[in-house]
N, C-alpha and C positions, 0 to 999 in steps of 0.2 A: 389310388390318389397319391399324389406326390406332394409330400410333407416336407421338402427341402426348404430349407429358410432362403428369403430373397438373397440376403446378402450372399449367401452360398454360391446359391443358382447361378448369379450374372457375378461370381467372384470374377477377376481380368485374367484372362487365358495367352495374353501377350503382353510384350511391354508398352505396344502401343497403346492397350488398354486401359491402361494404371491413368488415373484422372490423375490432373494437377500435379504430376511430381516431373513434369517433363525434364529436369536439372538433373535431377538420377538416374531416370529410363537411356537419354539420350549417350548419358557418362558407360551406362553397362553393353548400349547396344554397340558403340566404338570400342568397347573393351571386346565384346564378344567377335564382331567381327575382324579385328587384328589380333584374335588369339592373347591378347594379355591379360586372361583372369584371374586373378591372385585368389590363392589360399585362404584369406579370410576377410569375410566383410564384416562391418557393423551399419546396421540402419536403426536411428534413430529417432525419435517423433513422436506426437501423439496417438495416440487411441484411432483406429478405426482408417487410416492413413494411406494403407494399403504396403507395409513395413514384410508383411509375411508371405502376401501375396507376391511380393515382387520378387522373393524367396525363391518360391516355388517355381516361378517362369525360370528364375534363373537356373535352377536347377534341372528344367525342360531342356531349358538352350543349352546350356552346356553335354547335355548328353545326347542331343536330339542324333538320332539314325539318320535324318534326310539332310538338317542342316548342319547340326554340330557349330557354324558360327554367323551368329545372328539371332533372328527371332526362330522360336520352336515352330515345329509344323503343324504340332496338336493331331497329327494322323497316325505317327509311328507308334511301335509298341510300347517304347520308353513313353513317349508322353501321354499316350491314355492310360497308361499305368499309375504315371505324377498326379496325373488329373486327377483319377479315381482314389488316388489316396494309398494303392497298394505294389508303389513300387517298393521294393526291397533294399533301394541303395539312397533311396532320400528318407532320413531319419530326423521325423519334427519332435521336440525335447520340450517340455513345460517346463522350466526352471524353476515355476513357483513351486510345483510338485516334487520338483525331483531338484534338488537346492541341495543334500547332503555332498559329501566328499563321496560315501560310497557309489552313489550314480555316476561320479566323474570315472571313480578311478574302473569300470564298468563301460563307462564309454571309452576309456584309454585301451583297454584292452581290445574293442571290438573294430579301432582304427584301424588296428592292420593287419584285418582281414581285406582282401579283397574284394572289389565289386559283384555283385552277383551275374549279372545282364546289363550293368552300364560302365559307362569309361569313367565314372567317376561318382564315388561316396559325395554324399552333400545333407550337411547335417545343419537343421536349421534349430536353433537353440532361443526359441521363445521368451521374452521376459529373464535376459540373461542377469539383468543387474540385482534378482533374488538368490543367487548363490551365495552360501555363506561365504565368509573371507578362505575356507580352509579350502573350499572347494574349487572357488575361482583360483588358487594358486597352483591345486593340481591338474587346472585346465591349461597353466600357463606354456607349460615347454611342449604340449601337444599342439597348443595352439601356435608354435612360433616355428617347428620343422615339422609339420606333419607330415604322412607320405604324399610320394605326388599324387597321388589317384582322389585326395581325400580336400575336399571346398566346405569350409566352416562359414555360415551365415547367423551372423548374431542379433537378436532383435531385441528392442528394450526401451519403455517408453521416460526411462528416467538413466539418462549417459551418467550421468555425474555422479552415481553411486557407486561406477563400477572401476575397478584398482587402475589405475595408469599405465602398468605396465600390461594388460588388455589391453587399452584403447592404442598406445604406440603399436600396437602388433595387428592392428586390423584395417583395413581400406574403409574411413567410415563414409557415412551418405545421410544426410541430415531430409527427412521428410517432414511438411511443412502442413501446417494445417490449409486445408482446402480452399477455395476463394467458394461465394455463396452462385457466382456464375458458373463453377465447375459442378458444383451440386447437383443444383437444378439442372444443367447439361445432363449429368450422368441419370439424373433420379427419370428425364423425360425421355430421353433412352428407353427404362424398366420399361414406362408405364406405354412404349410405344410396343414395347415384345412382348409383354404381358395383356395389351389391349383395357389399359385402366385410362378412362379419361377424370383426370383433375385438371382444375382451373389453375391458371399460371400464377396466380396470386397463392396459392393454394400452397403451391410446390415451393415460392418463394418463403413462403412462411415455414415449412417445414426444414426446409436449408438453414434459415435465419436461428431454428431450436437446435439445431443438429451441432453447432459453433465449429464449425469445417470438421466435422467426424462422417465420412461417406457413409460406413458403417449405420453410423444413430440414424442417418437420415433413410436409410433404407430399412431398417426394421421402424422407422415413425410410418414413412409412406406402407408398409405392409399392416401396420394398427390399423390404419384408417379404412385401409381396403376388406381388412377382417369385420370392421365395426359398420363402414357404413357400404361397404359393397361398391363397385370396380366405376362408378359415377361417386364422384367428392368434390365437393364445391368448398369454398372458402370459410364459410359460417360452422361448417362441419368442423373442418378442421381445429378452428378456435374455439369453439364449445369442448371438444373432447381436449382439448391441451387446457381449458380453464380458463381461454382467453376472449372476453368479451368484447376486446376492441379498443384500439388505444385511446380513447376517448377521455376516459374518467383518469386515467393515469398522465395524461397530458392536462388534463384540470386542476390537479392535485400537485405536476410540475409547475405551471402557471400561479398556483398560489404559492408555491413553496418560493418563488424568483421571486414576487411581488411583497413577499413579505406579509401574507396575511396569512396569519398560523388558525388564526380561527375557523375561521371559510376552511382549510385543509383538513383541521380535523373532524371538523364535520364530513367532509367529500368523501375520506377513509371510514370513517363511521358507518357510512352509506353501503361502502364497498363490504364491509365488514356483515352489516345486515342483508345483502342480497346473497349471500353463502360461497362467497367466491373465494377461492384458493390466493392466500396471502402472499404464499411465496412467487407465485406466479405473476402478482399484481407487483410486487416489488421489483421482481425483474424488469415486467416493463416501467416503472416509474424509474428505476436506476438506469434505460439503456434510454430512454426520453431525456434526461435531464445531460447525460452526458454527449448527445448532440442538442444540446441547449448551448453547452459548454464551447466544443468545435464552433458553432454558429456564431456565438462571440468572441470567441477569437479568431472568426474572419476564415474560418474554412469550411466555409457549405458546401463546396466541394465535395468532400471526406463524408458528408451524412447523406444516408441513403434514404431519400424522402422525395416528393413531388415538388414540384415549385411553388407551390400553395401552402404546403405542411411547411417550408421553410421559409415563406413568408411572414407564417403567422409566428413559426420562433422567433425571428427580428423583430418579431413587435415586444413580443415577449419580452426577448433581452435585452431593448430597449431599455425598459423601463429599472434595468440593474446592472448592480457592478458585476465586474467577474471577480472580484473577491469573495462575495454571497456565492455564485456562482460554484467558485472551485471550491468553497468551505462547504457548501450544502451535497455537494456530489460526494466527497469526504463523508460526510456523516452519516448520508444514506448508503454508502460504500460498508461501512463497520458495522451494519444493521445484520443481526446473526438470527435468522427465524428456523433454524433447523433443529433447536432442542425444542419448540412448542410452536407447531403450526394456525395455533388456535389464539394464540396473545400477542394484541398489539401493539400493548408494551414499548419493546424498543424501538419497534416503529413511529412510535407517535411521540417517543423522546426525542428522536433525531429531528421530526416537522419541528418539534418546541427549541430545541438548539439550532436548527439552521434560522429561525424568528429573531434566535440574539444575534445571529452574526453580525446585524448593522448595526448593534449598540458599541461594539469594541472598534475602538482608536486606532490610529495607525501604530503599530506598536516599534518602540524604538529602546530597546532594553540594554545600549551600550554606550548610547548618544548623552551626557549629560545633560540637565535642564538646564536654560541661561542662567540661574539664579548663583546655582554653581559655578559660572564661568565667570563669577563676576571679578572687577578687577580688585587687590587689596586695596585696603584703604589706611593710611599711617593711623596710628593709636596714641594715647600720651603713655607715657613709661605708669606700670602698677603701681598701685599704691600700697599701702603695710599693710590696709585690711582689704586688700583683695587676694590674701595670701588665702583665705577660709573658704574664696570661690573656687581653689586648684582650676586652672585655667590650665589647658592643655597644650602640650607642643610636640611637634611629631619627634618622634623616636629617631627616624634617623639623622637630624640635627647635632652639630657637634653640641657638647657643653660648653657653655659660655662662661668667659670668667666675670665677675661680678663685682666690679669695684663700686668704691662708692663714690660719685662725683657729687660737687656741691646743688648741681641743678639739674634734674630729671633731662637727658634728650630722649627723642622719639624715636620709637622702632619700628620695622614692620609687624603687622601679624598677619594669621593665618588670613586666607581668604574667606571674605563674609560676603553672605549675600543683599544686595540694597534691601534699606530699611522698607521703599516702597513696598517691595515684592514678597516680603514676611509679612505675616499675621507677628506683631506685640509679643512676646514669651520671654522670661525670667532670664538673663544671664548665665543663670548655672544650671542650665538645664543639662541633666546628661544626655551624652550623645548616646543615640541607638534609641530613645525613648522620648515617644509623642511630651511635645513642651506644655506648658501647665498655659490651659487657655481655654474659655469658656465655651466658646463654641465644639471645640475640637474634645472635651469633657463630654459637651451634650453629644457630641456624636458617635463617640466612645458607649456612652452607659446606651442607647440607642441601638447599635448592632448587640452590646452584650446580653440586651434582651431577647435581641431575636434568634442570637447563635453563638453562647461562649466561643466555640473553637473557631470561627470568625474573627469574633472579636480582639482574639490571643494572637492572631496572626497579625492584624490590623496594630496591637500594642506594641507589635517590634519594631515599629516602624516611626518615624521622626518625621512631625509634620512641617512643609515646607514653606504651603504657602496656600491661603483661602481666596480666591478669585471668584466673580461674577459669577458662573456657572461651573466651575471645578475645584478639586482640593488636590490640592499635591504634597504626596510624601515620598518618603527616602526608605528605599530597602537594600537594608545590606548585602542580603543570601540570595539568588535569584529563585531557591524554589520558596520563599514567600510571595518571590511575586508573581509567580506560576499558580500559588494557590487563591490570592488576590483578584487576579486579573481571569478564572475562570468563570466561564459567562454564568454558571446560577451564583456564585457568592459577589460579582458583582454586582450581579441584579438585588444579591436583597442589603450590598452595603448602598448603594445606590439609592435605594429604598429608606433607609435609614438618614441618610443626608440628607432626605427631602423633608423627611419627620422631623430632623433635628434643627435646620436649618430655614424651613418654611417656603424653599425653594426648588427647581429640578437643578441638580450639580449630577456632574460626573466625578468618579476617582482617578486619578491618574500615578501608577505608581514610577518613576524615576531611582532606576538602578545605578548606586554605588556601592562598591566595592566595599568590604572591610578594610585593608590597607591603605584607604585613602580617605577614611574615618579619623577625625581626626582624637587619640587617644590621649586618655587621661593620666598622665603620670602616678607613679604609686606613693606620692608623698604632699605635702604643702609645697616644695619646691624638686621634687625627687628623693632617692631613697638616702644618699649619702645626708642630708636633710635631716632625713625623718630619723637616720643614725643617731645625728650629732645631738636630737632632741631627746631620745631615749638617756642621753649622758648627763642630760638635765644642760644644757643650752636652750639659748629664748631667741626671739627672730625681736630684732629691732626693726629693721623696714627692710622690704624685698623692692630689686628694682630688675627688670627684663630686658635683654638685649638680646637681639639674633647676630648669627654671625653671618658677614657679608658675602 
């Protein structure tokens, strides 16, 4: 009985074989036949790609006895030698194993021996980017003059860990993850040499698990042949992979766009008691919703579905924004079920966060509100006992000189917002902190019941202005308003406005800057001031001017 694993069996014996990398095949068979094969390659790429295999053709070709340039004959001694695994001058390296210096400086030495039976040493070095840093540098100057006789082949599914003066010294060749037509091409090949009949949906399904790895898809196709024997039909395949059918996970998308969290967590609930594999269900809910997404942005194109199955998503996403849309994909995106496959937990956090997504406003965190924009309004000049309100003036203001004329004139002041568009508050309210006002009191002691550290975030903040259906304040720091504006602490300030106020309001927080707060001097009229009062001086009357 022949125990060879499939992918073994039908590895590519030529370069025409190699599925899907036709960009590289085509670049080595022109190299091969005008003789220009250089000393060292790098192929890089994913997992299962066909990086090693193309290795080893190459190393067929270049030594082939019949051709020597082009494709190998697969007849001669040399290459049923490759083939089998027991030529003596292609030397295949695990780097993950053999990753010390001592392996390098061991392969250094055994370069320049000569070929044994071929025209040329070809040393394919697997998984090259696990060398340690000490190793990879004494691979360097071997790798940059080796003898002529000797073709270094480097493979490695992560480039960018390995030193740069490697990668300038090698011919690289980037291999691309598979298309799911070259899959399915290559997998109905197998199942034609091997006499397996599966259904076309069958083999599309197994491509579609495989995520362009030829490799995965041909050890899936040989599970199924081990589990349900050389006839597999569709139903087969989706039972043993966990998957019932995109039915319940397209319901569960449907309610997640719609906006009804409840219905969803029920649908999962469901999924949850018929004993079905989590992770599996999330997948398909996460590759469902994200041709939900392409779908409303106008590329149905790009989703691989029937004209019916992308019918009923336009109805779908109809009924939503694509801001729900790309915030729900997000969230179900961050959903991590690989440390407890049994809790649904974060999965049913995410249904409950992508439910707020329509609650938050268009967010504008650099835009001033009008209220702020408003234009100044003249003031009459202070009076004596407005010296005890410290009325504020920006700092960078020259100092004014202070005569005293017989009759107050009018000065600008800072910019105020219309009286319409304030709620009523005290004059000397400090800035940075909510103004003393009944309602904005009730709404204060209100969150502070239901969440001190809420509410302490909620107190740094200066209220602006109480409207019909919203309350607007002013936040200095922007991660209060990061902490403000996140959808559960909106939801229970939100919650709290309606208790306090006997209405539905929203919060709306309005970012300004510290620097453009307008600060309080450190005196009754500043510190030289508050000097000359320590000396025992008295303030007869204070009068304010700005300068022009």
């Amino acid at each position: 009985m022949d125990s060879q694993a499939l992918y073994r069996k039908w590895r590519p014996q030529t370069l025409s074989e190699v599925a899907g990398q036709e960009h590289v095949t085509r670049a080595l068979k022109n190299a091969l036949e005008r003789g220009r094969v250089v000393h060292a390659y790098l192929f890089c790429g994913p997992r299962g790609t066909g990086k090693t295999s193309t290795g080893r053709i190459l190393a067929k070709a270049v030594n082939c006895l019949t051709s020597g340039h082009g494709e190998p004959c697969n007849t001669c001694t040399v290459c049923q030698a490759v083939t089998n695994g027991s030529a003596l001058d292609v030397i295949e390296i695990d780097a993950a194993s053999n990753r010390g210096i001592d392996e390098i400086r061991d392969l250094r030495e055994k370069v320049n021996f000569s070929p044994a039976m071929a025209r040329h040493k070809v040393y394919i070095i697997d998984e090259v980017h696990m060398l340690t840093e000490a190793a990879a540098n004494a691979l360097l100057k071997t790798l940059e003059e080796p003898p002529p006789y000797v073709i270094f082949v480097l493979a490695t599914t992560e480039s960018h860990k390995l030193l740069p003066t490697i990668l300038s010294r090698c011919q690289r060749y980037d291999f691309r993850r598979l298309t799911q037509s070259a899959v399915v091409a290559r997998l109905s090949q197998i199942c034609a040499g091997e006499q397996f009949q599966f259904q076309p949906e069958a083999l599309n399904l197994i491509a579609r698990s495989a995520s362009g790895s030829l490799r995965d898809a041909v050890n899936l196709l040989e599970q199924m042949v081990n589990y349900y024997g050389s006839q597999v039909e569709l139903p087969q395949v989706q039972a043993a992979m966990g998957i019932t059918g995109d039915q319940r996970s397209r319901e569960l998308a449907r309610y997640i766009a719609t906006n009804n969290t409840a219905t969803a967590l029920q649908t999962l609930n469901a999924v949850l008691q018929d004993g079905l594999d989590l992770r599996q269900f999330h997948r398909e809910l996460l590759d469902y919703m994200r041709q939900l997404l392409l779908v409303k942005c106008g590329s149905a194109a790009a989703v691989d579905a029937t004209a019916e199955d992308i019918k009923e998503m336009q109805g779908i996403v109809a009924e939503t924004s694509l801001e729900h849309v790309v915030q729900s994909v997000k969230l179900l995106g961050k959903v991590d079920l690989r440390l407890d496959n049994y809790s649904p937990l974060p999965l049913e956090i995410a249904i409950v966060e992508c439910g707020l997504v329509e609650e938050l406003p268009p967010a504008s965190p650099r835009k001033a509100h009008p209220a702020l924009e408003a234009k100044p309004k003249p003031v009459a000049a202070v009076r004596p006992s407005a010296v005890r309100e410290q009325y504020a003036r920006p700092e960078t203001a020259p100092t004014p000189t202070v005569p005293r004329p017989t009759s107050p004139a009018p000065a600008p002041a800072r910019a105020e917002a219309p009286a319409s568009d304030l709620t009523p508050r005290p004059s000397a309210a400090v800035a940075g902190k909510p103004a003393s006002n009944p309602e904005w009191d009730r709404i204060l002691q209100a969150v502070r019941g239901a969440n001190k550290t809420v509410a302490a975030w909620l107190n740094s903040t200066e209220l602006l202005s109480i409207e019909s259906d919203k309350v607007v304040v002013t936040v200095r720091y922007p991660i209060y308003k990061e902490k403000i504006e996140d959808p559960e602490h909106r939801k229970l300030i939100e919650d709290c406005l309606c208790k306090a106020l006997g209405k539905t309001c929203r919060i709306e927080c309005v970012y300004q800057p510290k620097e453009n707060k307008v600060q309080r001097p450190s005196g009754p009229q500043g510190h030289l001031v508050q000097a000359a009062l320590k000396m025992g001086a008295k303030i007869i009357s204070t009068e304010e001017q700005h300068a022009e």
